[in-house]
C-alpha atoms as a printed R data frame, in Angstrom:
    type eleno elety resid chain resno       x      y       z
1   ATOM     1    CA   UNK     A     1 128.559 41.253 180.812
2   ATOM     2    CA   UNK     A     2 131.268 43.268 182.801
3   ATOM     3    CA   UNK     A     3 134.786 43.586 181.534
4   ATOM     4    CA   UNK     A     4 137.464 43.360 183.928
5   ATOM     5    CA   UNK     A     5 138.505 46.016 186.413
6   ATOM     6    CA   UNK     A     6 142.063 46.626 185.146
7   ATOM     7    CA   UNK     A     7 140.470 47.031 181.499
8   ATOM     8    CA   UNK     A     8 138.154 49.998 182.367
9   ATOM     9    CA   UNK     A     9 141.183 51.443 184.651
10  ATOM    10    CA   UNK     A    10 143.217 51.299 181.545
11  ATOM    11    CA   UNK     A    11 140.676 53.076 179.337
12  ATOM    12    CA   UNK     A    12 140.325 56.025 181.954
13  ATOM    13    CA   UNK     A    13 143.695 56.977 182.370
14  ATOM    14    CA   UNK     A    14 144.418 56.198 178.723
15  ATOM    15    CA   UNK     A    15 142.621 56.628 175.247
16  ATOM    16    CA   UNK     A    16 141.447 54.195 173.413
17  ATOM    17    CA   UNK     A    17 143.321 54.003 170.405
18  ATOM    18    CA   UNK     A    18 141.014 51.724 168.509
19  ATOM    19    CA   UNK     A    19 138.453 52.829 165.918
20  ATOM    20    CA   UNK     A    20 135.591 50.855 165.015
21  ATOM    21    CA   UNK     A    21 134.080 50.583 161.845
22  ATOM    22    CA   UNK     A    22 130.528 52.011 163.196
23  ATOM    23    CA   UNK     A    23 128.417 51.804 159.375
24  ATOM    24    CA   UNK     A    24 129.196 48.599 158.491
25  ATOM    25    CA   UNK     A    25 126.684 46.649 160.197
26  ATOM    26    CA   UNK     A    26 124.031 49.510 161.337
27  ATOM    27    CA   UNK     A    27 121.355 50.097 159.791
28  ATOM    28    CA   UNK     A    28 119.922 52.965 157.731
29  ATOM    29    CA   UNK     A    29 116.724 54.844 159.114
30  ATOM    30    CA   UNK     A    30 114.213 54.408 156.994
31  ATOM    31    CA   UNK     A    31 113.248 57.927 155.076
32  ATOM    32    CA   UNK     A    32 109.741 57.750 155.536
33  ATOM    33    CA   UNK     A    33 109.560 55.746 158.862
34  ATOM    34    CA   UNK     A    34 111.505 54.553 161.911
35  ATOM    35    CA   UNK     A    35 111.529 54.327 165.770
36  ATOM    36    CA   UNK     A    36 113.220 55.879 168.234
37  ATOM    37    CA   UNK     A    37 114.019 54.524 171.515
38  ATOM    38    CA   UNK     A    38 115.639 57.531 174.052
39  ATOM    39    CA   UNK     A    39 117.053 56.261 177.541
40  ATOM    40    CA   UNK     A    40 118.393 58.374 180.019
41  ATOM    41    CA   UNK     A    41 117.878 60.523 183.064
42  ATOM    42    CA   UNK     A    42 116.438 63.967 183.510
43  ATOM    43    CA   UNK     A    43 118.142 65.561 180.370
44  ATOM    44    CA   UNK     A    44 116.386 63.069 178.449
45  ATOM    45    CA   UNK     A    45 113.064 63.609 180.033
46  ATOM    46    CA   UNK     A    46 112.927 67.586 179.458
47  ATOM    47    CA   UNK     A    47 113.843 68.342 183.182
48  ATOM    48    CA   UNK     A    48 113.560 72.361 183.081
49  ATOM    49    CA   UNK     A    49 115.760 74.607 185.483
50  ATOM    50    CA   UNK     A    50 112.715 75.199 187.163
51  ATOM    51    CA   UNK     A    51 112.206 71.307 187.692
52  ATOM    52    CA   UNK     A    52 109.261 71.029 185.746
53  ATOM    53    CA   UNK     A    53 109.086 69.018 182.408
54  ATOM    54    CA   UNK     A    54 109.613 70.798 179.008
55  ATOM    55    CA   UNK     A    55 110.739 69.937 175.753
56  ATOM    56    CA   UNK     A    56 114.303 68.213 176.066
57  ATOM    57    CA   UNK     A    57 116.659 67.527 173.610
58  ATOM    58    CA   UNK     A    58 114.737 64.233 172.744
59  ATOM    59    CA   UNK     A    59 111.671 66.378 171.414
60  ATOM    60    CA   UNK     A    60 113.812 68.376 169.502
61  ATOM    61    CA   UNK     A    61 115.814 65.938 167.966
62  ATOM    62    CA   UNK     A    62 112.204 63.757 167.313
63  ATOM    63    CA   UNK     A    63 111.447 67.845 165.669
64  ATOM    64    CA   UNK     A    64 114.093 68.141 163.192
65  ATOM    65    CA   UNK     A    65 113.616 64.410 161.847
66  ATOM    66    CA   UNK     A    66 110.064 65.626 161.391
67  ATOM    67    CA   UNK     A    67 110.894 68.984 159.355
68  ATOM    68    CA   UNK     A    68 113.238 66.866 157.447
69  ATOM    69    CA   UNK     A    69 109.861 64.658 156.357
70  ATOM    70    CA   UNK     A    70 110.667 61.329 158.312
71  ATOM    71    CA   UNK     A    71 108.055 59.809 160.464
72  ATOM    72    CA   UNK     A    72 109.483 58.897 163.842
73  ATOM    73    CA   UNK     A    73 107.509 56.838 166.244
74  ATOM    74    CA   UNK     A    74 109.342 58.190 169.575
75  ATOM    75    CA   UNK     A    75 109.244 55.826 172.289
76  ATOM    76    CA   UNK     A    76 111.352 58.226 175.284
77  ATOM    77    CA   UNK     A    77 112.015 56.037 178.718
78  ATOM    78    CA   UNK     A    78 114.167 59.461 180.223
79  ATOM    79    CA   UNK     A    79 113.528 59.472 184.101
80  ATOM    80    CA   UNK     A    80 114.602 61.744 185.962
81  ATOM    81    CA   UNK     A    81 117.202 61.190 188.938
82  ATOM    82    CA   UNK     A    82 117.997 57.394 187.081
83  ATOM    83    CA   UNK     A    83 121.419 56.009 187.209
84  ATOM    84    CA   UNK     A    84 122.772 53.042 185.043
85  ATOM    85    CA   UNK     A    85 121.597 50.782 187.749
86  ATOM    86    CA   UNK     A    86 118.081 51.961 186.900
87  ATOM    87    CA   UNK     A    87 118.801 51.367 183.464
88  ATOM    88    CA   UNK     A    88 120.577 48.404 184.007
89  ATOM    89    CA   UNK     A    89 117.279 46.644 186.173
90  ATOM    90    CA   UNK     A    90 115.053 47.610 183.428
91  ATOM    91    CA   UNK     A    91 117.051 45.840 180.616
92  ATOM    92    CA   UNK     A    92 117.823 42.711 182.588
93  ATOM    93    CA   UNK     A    93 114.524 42.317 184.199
94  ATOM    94    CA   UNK     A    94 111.817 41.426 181.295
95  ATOM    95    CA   UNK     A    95 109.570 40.074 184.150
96  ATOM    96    CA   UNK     A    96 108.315 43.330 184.763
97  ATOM    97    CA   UNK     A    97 105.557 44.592 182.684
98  ATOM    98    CA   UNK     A    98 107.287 48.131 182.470
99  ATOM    99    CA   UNK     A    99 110.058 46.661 181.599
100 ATOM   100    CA   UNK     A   100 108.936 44.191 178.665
101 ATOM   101    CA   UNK     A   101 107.678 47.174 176.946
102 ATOM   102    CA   UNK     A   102 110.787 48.603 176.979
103 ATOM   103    CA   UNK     A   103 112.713 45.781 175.431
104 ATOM   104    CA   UNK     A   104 110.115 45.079 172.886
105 ATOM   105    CA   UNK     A   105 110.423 49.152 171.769
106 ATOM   106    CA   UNK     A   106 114.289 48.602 171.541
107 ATOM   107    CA   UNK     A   107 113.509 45.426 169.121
108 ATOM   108    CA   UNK     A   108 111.488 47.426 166.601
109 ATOM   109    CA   UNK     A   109 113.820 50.767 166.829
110 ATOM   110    CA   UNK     A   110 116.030 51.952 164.117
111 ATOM   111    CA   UNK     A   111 117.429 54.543 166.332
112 ATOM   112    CA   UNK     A   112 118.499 54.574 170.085
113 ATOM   113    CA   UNK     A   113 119.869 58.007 172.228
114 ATOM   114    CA   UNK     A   114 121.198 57.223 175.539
115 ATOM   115    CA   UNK     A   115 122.364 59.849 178.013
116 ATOM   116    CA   UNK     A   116 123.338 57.829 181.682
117 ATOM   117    CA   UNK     A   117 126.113 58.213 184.364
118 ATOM   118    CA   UNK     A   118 125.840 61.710 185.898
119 ATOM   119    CA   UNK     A   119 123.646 60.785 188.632
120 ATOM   120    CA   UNK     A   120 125.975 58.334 189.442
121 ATOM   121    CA   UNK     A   121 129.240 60.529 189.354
122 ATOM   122    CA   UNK     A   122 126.900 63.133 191.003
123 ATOM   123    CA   UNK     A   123 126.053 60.700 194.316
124 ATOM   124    CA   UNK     A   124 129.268 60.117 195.100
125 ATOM   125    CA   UNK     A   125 130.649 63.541 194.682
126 ATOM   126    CA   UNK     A   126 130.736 64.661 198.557
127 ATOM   127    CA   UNK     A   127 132.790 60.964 199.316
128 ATOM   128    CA   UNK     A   128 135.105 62.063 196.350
129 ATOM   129    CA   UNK     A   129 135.853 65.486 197.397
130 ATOM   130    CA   UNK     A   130 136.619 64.164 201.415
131 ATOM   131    CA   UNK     A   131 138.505 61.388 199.183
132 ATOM   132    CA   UNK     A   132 139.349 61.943 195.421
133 ATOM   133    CA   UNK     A   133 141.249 58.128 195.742
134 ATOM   134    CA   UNK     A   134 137.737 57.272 195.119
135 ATOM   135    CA   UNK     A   135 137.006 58.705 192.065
136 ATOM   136    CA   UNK     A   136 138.508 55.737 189.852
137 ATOM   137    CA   UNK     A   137 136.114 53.318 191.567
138 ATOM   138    CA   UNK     A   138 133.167 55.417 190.625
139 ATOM   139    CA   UNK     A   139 134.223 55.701 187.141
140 ATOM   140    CA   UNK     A   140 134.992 52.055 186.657
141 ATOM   141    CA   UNK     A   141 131.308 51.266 187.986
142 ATOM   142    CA   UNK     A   142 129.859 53.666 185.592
143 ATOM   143    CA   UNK     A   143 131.917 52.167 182.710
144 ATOM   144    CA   UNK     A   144 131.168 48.872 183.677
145 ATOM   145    CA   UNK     A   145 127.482 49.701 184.016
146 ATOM   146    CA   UNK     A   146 127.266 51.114 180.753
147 ATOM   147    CA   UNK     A   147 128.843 48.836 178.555
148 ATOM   148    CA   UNK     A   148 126.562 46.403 179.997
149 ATOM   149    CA   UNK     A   149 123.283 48.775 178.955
150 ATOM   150    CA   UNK     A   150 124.980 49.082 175.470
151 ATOM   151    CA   UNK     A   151 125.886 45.346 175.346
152 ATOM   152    CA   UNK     A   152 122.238 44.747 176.191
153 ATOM   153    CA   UNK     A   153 120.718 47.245 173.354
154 ATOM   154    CA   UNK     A   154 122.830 45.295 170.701
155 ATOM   155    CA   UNK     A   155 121.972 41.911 171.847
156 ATOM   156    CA   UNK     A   156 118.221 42.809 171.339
157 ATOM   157    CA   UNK     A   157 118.657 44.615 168.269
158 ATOM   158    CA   UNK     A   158 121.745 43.937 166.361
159 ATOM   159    CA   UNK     A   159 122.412 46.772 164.067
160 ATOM   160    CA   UNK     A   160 120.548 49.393 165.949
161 ATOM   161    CA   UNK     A   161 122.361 52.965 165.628
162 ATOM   162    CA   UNK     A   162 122.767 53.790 169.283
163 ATOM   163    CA   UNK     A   163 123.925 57.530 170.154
164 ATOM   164    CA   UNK     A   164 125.510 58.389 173.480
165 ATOM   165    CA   UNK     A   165 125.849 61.506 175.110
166 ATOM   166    CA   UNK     A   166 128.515 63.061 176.576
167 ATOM   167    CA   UNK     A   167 127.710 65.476 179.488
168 ATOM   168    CA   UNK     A   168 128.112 69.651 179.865
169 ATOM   169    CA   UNK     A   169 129.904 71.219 182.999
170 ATOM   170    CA   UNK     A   170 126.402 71.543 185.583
171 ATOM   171    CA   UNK     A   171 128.108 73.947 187.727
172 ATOM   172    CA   UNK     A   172 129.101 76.992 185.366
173 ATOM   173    CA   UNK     A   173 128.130 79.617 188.041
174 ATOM   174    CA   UNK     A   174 130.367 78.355 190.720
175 ATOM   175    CA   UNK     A   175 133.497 80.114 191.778
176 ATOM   176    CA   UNK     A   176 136.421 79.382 189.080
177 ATOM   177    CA   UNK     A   177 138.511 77.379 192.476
178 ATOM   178    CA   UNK     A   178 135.962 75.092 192.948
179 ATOM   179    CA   UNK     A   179 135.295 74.480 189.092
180 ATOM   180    CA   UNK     A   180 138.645 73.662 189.097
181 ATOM   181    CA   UNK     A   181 138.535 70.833 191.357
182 ATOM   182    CA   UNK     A   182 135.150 69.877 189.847
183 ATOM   183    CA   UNK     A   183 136.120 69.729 185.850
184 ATOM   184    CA   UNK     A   184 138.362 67.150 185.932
185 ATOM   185    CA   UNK     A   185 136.051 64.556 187.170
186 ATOM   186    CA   UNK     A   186 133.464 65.787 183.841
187 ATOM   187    CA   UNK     A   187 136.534 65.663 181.721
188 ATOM   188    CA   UNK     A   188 137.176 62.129 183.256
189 ATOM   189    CA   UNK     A   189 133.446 60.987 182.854
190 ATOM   190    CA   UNK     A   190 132.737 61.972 179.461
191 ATOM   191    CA   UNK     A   191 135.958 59.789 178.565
192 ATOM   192    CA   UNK     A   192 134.710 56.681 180.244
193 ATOM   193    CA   UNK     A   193 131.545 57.170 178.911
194 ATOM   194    CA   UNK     A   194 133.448 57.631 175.290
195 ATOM   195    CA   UNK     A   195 135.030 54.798 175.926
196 ATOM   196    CA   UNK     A   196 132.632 52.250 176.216
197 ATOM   197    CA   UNK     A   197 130.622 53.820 173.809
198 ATOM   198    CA   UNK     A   198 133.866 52.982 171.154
199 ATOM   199    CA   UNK     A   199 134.062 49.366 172.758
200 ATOM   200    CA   UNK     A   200 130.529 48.605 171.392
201 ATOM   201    CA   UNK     A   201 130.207 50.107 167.858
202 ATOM   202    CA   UNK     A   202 128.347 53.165 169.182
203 ATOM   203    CA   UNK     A   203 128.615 57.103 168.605
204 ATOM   204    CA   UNK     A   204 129.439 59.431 171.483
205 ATOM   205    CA   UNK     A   205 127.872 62.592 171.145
206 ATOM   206    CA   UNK     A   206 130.247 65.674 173.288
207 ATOM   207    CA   UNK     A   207 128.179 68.528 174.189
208 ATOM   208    CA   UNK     A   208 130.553 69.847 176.557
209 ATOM   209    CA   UNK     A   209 132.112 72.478 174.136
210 ATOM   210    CA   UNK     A   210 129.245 73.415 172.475
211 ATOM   211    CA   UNK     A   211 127.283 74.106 176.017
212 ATOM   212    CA   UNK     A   212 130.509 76.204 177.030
213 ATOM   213    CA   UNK     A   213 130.376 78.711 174.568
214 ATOM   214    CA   UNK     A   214 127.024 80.031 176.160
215 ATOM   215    CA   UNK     A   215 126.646 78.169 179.773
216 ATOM   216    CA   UNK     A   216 125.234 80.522 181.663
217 ATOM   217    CA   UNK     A   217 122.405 81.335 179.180
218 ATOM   218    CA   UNK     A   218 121.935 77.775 178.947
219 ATOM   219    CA   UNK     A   219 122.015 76.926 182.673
220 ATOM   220    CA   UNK     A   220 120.218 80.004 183.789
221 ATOM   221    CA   UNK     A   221 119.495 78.693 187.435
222 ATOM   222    CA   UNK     A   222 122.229 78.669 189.722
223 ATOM   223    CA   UNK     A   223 120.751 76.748 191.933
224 ATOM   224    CA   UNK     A   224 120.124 74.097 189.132
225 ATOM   225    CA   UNK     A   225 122.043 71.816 186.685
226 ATOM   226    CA   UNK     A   226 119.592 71.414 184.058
227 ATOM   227    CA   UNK     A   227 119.210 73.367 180.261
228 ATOM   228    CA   UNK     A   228 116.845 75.811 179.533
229 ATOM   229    CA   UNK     A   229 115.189 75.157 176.280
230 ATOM   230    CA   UNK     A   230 117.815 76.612 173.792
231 ATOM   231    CA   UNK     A   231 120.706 74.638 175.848
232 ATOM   232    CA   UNK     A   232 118.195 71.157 174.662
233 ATOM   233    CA   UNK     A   233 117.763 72.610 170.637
234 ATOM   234    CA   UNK     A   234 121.677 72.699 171.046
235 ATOM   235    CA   UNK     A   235 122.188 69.603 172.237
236 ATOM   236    CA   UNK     A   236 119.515 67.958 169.830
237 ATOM   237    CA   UNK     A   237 121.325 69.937 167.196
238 ATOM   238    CA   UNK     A   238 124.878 67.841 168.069
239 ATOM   239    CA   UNK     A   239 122.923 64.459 167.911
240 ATOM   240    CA   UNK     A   240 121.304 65.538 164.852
241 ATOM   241    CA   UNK     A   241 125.001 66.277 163.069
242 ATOM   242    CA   UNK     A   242 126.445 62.967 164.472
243 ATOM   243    CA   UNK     A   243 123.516 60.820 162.952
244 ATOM   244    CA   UNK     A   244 124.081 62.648 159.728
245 ATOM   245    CA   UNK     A   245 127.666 62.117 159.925
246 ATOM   246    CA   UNK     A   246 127.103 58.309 160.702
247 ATOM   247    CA   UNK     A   247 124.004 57.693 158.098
């Protein structure tokens, strides 16, 4: 399921210059009813700044289906701390009961948002910063990790519309020198994660730009790297413009 190494190298330090017909094969969610499928880490679980669970941008995306009269059956897997390992094990490991549920919600779903990668980029951050040589490793794993996951999601439901999100700057209230050295590395992911996203038919959501214009209302907690509940409603309010976009 992995591509090769000098493939994903390519496709960081480049852009991809191929576009993929992304309508002609997905299909349309159903007006009165369809199911959702949300993967991800903390952002899709509703992680607060104050680590506690809230609404995330999941709930408010499921919301403004809702007030737009669909019926969504919302099936959300988001976990906090996961990494596309985590993800990975679940998809490739039906033996587990946990696990079978999941694949047999992504069989029946019309809709699938995926947000994955950051806790891997975020592990590895102290090695990187001793040694930024290490950086393109990380990135390759993460891009080889998740066009596996999106590989997966298409093999059990061909057609599925599958959203993927592209991550905010988490450190807006450091010093401007050490955002510096930190951006480049968001900049880097968000293009890997773009990347494979493009390489399997899928939409890549950016919320970097949109979370910028109002960061530190939106990450109120220093201390923390998480959205307060206006930073989700704008980030549910990208998805919801890309899935119009891509009807």
């Amino acid at each position: 399921m992995k591509i090769r190494k000098g493939l994903v190298s390519a496709l960081i330090i480049g852009s991809l210059i191929v576009s993929i017909p992304l309508s002609a094969s997905a299909k349309n969610i159903n007006k009165e009813h369809f199911d959702y499928v949300a993967l991800g880490d903390s952002l899709a679980a509703g992680q607060t700044p104050m680590k506690s669970l809230d609404k995330g941008y999941v709930d408010y995306l499921t919301s403004r289906f809702e007030q737009s009269q669909y019926h969504v059956a919302l099936d959300n897997y988001g976990v906090s701390g996961y990494t596309t390992t985590n993800i990975l094990n679940e998809l490739f490991n039906p033996l587990n009961e946990q696990n079978a549920s999941l694949l047999e919600s992504i069989s029946e779903a019309e809709l699938v948002t995926i947000d994955i990668g950051a806790n891997d980029l975020l592990a590895q951050l102290g090695s990187i910063q001793q040694n930024p040589a290490l950086a393109q490793s990380v990135l390759e794993g993460i891009g080889n990790n998740l066009f596996a996951i999106l590989s997966r999601i298409d093999s059990i439901k061909p057609g599925t519309k599958v959203y993927v999100m592209g991550y905010y700057n988490p450190f807006p209230h450091l010093p401007e020198a050490q955002q510096a050295a930190l951006l480049p590395l968001l900049d880097a992911l968000n293009q890997t994660i773009q990347n494979m996203a493009m390489m399997n038919g899928d939409i890549f959501v950016p919320t970097a730009n949109v979370i910028e214009k109002h960061e530190k209302e939106y990450l109120p907690n220093p201390a923390d790297i998480h959205l307060s509940l206006e930073g989700y409603q704008v980030v549910a309010k990208e998805f919801w413009k890309a899935i119009q976009k891509n009807k």
